[in-house]
KEZAGU-191642 format. One record per residue (C-alpha): residue number from 1; residue in one letter; x, y, z. Coordinates in Angstrom, 1 decimal. Layout:
<nodes>
+--------+-------+--------+--------+--------+
! drense ! kekol !   east !  north !     up !
+--------+-------+--------+--------+--------+
!    NUM !     a !      X !      Y !      Z !
...
+--------+-------+--------+--------+--------+
</nodes>
This chain:
<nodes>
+--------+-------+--------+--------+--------+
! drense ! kekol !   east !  north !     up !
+--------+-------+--------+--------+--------+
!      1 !     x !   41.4 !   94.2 !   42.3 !
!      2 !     x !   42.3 !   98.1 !   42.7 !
!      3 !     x !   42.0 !  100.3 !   40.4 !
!      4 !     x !   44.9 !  101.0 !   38.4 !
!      5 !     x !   46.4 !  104.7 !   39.3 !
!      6 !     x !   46.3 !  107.4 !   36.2 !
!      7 !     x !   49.4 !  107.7 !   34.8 !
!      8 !     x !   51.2 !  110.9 !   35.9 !
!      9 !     x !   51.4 !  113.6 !   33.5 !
!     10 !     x !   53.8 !  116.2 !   34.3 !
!     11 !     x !   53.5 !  120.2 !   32.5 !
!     12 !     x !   56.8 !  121.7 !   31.6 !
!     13 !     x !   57.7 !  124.3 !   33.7 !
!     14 !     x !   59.7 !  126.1 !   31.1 !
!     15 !     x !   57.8 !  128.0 !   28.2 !
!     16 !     x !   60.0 !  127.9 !   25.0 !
!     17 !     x !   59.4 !  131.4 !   23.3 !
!     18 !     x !   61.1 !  130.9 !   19.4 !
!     19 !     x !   62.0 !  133.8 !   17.8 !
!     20 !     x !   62.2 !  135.9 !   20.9 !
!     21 !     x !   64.5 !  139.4 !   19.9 !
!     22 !     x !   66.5 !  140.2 !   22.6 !
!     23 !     x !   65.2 !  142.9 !   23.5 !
!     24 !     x !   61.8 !  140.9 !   24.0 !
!     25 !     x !   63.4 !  139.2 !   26.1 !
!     26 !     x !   65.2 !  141.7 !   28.6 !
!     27 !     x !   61.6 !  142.9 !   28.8 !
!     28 !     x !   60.2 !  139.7 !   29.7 !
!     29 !     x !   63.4 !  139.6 !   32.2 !
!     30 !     x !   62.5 !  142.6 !   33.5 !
!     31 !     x !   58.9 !  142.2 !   34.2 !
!     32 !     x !   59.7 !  138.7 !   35.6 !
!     33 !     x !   62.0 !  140.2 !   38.0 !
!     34 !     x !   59.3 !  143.2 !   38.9 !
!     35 !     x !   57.0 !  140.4 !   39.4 !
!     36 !     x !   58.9 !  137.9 !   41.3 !
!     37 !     x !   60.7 !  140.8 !   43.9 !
!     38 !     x !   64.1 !  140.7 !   42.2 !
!     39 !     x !   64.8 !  143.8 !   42.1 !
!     40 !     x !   68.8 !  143.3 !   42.4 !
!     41 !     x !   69.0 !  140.5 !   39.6 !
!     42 !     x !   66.5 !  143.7 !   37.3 !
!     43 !     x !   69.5 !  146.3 !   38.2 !
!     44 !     x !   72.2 !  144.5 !   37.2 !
!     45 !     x !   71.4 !  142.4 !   34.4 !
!     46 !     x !   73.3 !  144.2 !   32.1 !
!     47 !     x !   76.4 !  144.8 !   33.6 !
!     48 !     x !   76.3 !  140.8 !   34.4 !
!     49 !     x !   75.2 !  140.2 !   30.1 !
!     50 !     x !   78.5 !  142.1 !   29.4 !
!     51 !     x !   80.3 !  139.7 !   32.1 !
!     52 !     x !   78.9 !  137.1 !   30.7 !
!     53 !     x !   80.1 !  137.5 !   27.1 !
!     54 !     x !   83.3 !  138.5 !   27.9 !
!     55 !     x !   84.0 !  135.6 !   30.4 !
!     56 !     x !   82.5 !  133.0 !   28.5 !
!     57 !     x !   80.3 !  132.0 !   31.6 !
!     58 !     x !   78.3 !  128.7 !   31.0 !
!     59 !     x !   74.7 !  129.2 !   31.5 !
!     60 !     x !   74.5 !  127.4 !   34.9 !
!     61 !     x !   77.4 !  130.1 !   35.6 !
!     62 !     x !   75.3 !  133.1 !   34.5 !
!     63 !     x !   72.8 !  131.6 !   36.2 !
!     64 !     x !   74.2 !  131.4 !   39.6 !
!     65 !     x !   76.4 !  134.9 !   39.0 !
!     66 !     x !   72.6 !  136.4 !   39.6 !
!     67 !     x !   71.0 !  134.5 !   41.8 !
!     68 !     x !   74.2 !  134.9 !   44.5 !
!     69 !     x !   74.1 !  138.8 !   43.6 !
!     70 !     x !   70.1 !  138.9 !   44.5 !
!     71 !     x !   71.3 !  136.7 !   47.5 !
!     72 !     x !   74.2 !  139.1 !   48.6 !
!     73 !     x !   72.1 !  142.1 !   48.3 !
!     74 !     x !   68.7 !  140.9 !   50.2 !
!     75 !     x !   71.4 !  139.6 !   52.9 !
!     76 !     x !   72.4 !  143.0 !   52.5 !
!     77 !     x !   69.1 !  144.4 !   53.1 !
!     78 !     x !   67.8 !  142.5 !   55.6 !
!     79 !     x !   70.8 !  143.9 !   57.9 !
!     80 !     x !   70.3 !  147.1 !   57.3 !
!     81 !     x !   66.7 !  146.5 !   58.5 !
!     82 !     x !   68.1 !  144.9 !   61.8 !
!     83 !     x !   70.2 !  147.6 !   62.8 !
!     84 !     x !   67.5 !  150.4 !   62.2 !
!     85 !     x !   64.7 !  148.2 !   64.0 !
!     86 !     x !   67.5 !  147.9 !   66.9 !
!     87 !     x !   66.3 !  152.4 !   67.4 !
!     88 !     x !   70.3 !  152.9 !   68.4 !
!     89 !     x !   70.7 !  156.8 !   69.1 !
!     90 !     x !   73.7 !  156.5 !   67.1 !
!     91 !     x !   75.8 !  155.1 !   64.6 !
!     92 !     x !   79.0 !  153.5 !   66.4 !
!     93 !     x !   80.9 !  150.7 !   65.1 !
!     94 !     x !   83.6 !  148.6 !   67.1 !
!     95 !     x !   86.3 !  149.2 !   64.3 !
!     96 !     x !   85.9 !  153.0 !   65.4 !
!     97 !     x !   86.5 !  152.7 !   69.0 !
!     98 !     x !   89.8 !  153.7 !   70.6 !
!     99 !     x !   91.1 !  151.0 !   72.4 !
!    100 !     x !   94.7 !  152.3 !   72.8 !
!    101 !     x !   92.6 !  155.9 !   74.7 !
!    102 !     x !   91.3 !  153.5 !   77.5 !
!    103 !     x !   93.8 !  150.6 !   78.8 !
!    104 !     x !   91.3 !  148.9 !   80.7 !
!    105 !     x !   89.3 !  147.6 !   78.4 !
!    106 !     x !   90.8 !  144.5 !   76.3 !
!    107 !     x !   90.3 !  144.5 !   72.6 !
!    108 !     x !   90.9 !  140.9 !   72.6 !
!    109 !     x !   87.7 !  140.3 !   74.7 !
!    110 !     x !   85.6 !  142.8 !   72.7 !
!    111 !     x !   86.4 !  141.4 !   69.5 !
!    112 !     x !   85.6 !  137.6 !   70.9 !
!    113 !     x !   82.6 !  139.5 !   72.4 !
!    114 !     x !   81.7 !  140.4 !   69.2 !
!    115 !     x !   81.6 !  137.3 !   67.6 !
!    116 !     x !   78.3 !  136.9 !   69.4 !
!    117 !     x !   78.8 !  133.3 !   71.0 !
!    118 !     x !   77.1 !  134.9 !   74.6 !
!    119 !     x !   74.1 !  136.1 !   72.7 !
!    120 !     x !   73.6 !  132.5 !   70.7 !
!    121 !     x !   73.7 !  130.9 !   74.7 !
!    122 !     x !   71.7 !  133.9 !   76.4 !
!    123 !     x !   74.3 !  135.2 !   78.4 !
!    124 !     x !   74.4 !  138.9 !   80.1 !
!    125 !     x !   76.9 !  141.0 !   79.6 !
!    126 !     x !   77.8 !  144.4 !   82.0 !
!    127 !     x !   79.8 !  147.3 !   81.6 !
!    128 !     x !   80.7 !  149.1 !   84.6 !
!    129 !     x !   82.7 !  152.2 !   84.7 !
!    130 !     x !   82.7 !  155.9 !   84.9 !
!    131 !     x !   80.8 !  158.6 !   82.3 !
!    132 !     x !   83.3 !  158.9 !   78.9 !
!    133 !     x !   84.9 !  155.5 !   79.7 !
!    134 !     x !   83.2 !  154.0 !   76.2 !
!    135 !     x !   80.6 !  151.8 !   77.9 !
!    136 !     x !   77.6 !  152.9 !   75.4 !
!    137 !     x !   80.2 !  153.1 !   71.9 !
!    138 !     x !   81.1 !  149.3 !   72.9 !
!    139 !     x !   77.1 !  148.6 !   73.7 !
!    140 !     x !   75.9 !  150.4 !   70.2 !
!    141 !     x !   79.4 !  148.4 !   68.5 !
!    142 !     x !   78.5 !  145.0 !   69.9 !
!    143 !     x !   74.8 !  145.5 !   69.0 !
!    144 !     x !   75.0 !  146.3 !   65.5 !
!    145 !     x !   77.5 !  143.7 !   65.3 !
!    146 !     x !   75.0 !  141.2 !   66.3 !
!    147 !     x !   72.4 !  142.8 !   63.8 !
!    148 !     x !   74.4 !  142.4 !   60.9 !
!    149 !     x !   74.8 !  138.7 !   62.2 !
!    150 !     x !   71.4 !  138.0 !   62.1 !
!    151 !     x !   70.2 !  138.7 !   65.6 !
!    152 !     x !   67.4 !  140.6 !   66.7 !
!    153 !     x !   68.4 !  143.6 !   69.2 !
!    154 !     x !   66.5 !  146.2 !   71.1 !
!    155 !     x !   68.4 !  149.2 !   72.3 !
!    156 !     x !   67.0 !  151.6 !   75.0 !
!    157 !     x !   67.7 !  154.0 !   78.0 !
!    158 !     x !   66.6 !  152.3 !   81.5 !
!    159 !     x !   64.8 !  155.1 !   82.3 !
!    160 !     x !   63.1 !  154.6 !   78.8 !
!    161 !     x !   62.6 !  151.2 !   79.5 !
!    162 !     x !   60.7 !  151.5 !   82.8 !
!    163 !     x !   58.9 !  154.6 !   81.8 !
!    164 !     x !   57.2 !  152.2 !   78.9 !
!    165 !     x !   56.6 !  149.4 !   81.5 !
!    166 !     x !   54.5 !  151.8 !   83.9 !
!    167 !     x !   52.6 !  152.7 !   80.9 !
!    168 !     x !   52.0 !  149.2 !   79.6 !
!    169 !     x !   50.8 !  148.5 !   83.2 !
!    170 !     x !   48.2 !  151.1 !   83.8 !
!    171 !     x !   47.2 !  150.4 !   79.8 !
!    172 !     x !   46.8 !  146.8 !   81.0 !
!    173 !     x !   49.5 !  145.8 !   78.1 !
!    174 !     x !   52.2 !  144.7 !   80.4 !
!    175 !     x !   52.0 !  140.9 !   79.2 !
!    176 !     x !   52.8 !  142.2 !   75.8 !
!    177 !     x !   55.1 !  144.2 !   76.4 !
!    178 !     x !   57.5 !  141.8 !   78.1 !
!    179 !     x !   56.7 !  139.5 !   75.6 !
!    180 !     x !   58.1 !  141.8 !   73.2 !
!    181 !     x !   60.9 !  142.6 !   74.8 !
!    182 !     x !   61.3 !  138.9 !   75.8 !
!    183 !     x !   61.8 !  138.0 !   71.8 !
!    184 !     x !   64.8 !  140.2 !   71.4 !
!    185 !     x !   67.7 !  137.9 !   71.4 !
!    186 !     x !   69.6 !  141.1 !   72.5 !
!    187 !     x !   68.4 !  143.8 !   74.6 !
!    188 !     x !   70.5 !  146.7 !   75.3 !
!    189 !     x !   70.0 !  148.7 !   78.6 !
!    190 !     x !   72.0 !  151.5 !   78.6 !
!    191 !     x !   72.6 !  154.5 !   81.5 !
!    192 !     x !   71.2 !  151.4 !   84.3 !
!    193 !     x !   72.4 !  153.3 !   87.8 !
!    194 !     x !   71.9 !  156.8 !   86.8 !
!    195 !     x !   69.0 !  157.6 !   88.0 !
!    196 !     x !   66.8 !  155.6 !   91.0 !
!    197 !     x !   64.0 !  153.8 !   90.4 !
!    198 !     x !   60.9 !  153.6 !   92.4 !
!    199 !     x !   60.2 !  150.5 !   93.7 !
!    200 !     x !   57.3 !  150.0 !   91.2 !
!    201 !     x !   60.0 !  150.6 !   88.3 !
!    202 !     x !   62.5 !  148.5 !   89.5 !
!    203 !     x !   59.6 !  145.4 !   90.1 !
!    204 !     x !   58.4 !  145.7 !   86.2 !
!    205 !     x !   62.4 !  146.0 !   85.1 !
!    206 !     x !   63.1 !  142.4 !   87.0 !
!    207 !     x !   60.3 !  141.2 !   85.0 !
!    208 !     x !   61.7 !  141.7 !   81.5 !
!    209 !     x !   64.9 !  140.7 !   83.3 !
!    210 !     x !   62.7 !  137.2 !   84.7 !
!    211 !     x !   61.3 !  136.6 !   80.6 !
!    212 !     x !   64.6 !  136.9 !   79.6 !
!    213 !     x !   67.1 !  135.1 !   82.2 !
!    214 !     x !   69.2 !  131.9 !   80.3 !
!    215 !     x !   67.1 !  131.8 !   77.0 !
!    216 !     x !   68.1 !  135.7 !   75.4 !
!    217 !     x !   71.0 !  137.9 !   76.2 !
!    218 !     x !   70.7 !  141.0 !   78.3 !
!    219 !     x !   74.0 !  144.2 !   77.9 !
!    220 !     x !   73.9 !  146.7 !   80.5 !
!    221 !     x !   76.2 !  149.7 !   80.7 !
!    222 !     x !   75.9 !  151.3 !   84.3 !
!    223 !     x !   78.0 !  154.2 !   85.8 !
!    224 !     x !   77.9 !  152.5 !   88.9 !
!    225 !     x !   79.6 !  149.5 !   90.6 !
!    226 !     x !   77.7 !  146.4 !   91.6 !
!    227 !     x !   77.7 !  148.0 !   95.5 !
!    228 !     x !   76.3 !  151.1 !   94.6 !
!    229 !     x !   73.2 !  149.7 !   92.9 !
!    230 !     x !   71.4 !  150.3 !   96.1 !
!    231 !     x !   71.0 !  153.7 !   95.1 !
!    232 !     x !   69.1 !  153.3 !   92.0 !
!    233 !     x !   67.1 !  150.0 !   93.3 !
!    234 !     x !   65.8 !  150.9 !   97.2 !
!    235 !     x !   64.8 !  147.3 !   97.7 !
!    236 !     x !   67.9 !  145.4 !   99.4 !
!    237 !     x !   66.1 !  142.1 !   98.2 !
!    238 !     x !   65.4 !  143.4 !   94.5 !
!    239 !     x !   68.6 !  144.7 !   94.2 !
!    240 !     x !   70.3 !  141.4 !   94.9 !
!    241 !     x !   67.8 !  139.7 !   93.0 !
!    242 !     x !   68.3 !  142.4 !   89.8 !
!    243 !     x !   72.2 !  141.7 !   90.2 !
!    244 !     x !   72.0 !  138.1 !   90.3 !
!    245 !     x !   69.7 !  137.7 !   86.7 !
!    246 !     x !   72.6 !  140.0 !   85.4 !
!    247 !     x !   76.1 !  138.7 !   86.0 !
!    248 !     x !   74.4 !  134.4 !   86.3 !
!    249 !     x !   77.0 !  133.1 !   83.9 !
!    250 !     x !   77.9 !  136.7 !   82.3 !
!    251 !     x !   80.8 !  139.2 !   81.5 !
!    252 !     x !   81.8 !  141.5 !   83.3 !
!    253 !     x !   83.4 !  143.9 !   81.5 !
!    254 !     x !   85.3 !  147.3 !   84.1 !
!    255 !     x !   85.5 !  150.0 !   82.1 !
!    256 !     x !   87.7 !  152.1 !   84.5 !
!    257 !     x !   87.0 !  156.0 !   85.7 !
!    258 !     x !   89.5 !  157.7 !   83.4 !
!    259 !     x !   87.6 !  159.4 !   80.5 !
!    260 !     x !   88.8 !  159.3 !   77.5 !
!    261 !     x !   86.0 !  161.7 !   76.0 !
!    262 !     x !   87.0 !  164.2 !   77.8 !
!    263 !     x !   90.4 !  163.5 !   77.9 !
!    264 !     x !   90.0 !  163.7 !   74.0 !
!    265 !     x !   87.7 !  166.8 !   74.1 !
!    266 !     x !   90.3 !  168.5 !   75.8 !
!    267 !     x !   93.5 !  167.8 !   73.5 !
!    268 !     x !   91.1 !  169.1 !   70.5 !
!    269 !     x !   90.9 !  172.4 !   72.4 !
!    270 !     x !   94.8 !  172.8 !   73.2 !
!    271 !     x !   95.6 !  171.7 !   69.4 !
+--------+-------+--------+--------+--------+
</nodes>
């Protein structure tokens, strides 16, 4: 016959302190909350006391008053950190762009575009048009977008980009450095077309293209159309290959030749 299991004996959890003053225990609050990283539910424990009492809130309503506000605020947080680990130049937001300044570009498709739906199925996305037509405003806008959704994005220049694969290479890091690049489920390449690449270059940029293709999405902003892309990639055969990993299943997105920056720059000097 088996032995006969020990009966389970289960420890409260909660402590019962009697004759706690209240001020004992918004210190023990406080250092609970020091202890425990809480720093949100620490700073507004008052104010939400005061709520409280004046609201008549039930104690599982206190309760979940300050665990949604620590919630809210480490969502908060955590966003912030996305967008600042994303290295954008600038701060541009799609709410700030001009759509009404540049007639080709459809607000409708930016603002489905920036619901992020491509970048949760690793799609591409290009933007083609002329300097000061908004192609890097809408690349910065989309990308923080997708920050603050939760994605992880890269942002960086191609010439950047290419310049830090050559190094990788001779440092005999390359492997990492795709793979880095590869875990980004956005990457922004901005100013692709503006200046040629070497064939080296343009071999190690298909190769974070390669990692990437149909598992994590890729935005390009060139000043140059699809046909032109023989100047900055020499290879005929790269080149084709380089446009095929971008546009597979992607949006294209012609940002005209009119430019609105200018355009603008120059109405501030007449006014």
């Amino acid at each position: 016959m088996a032995p006969t299991a020990p009966a389970t004996t289960i420890t409260p959890t909660l402590r019962r302190r009697r004759g706690l003053t209240e001020e004992a225990a918004l210190a023990a609050v406080d250092q609970a909350c020091r202890r425990l990283r809480l720093p949100t539910i620490r700073g507004v424990l008052d104010e939400a006391i005061g709520v409280a009492k004046k609201e008549q809130l039930s104690y599982p309503g206190f309760l979940a008053e300050l665990l949604l506000a620590e919630v809210d605020d480490r969502d908060r947080r955590s966003s912030v950190r996305r967008v600042k680990a994303a290295q954008f130049p600038r701060d541009k937001w799609l709410g700030d762009f001009d759509f009404d300044a540049n007639p080709a570009i459809e607000a409708a498709t930016i603002h489905q575009l920036a619901k992020g739906d491509w970048i949760r199925k690793g799609e591409p996305l290009c933007l083609i048009g002329d300097s000061g037509t908004g192609k890097s405003h809408l690349l910065i806008g989309l990308g923080t977008a997708a920050a603050e959704q939760g994605h992880r994005v890269r942002y960086t220049l191609a010439t950047r980009l290419v310049n830090e694969l050559v190094e990788a290479a001779d440092e005999k890091i390359l492997a990492k450095t795709i793979a880095r690049y590869g875990r980004v489920d956005l990457l922004i390449i901005d100013e692709l077309g503006y200046m040629e690449l070497d064939r080296r270059g343009a071999e190690l940029l298909f190769q974070v293209l390669t990692e990437r293709e149909e598992k994590n999405s890729i935005a390009i902003a060139s000043n140059q159309s699809f046909s032109g892309w023989t100047d900055t990639f020499t290879d005929p055969r790269l080149c084709a290959a380089i446009v095929d990993r971008l546009t597979y299943h992607g949006t294209i997105i012609e940002t005209g030749t009119h430019s609105y920056r200018l355009a603008n720059s120059r109405s501030e000097l007449t006014a």
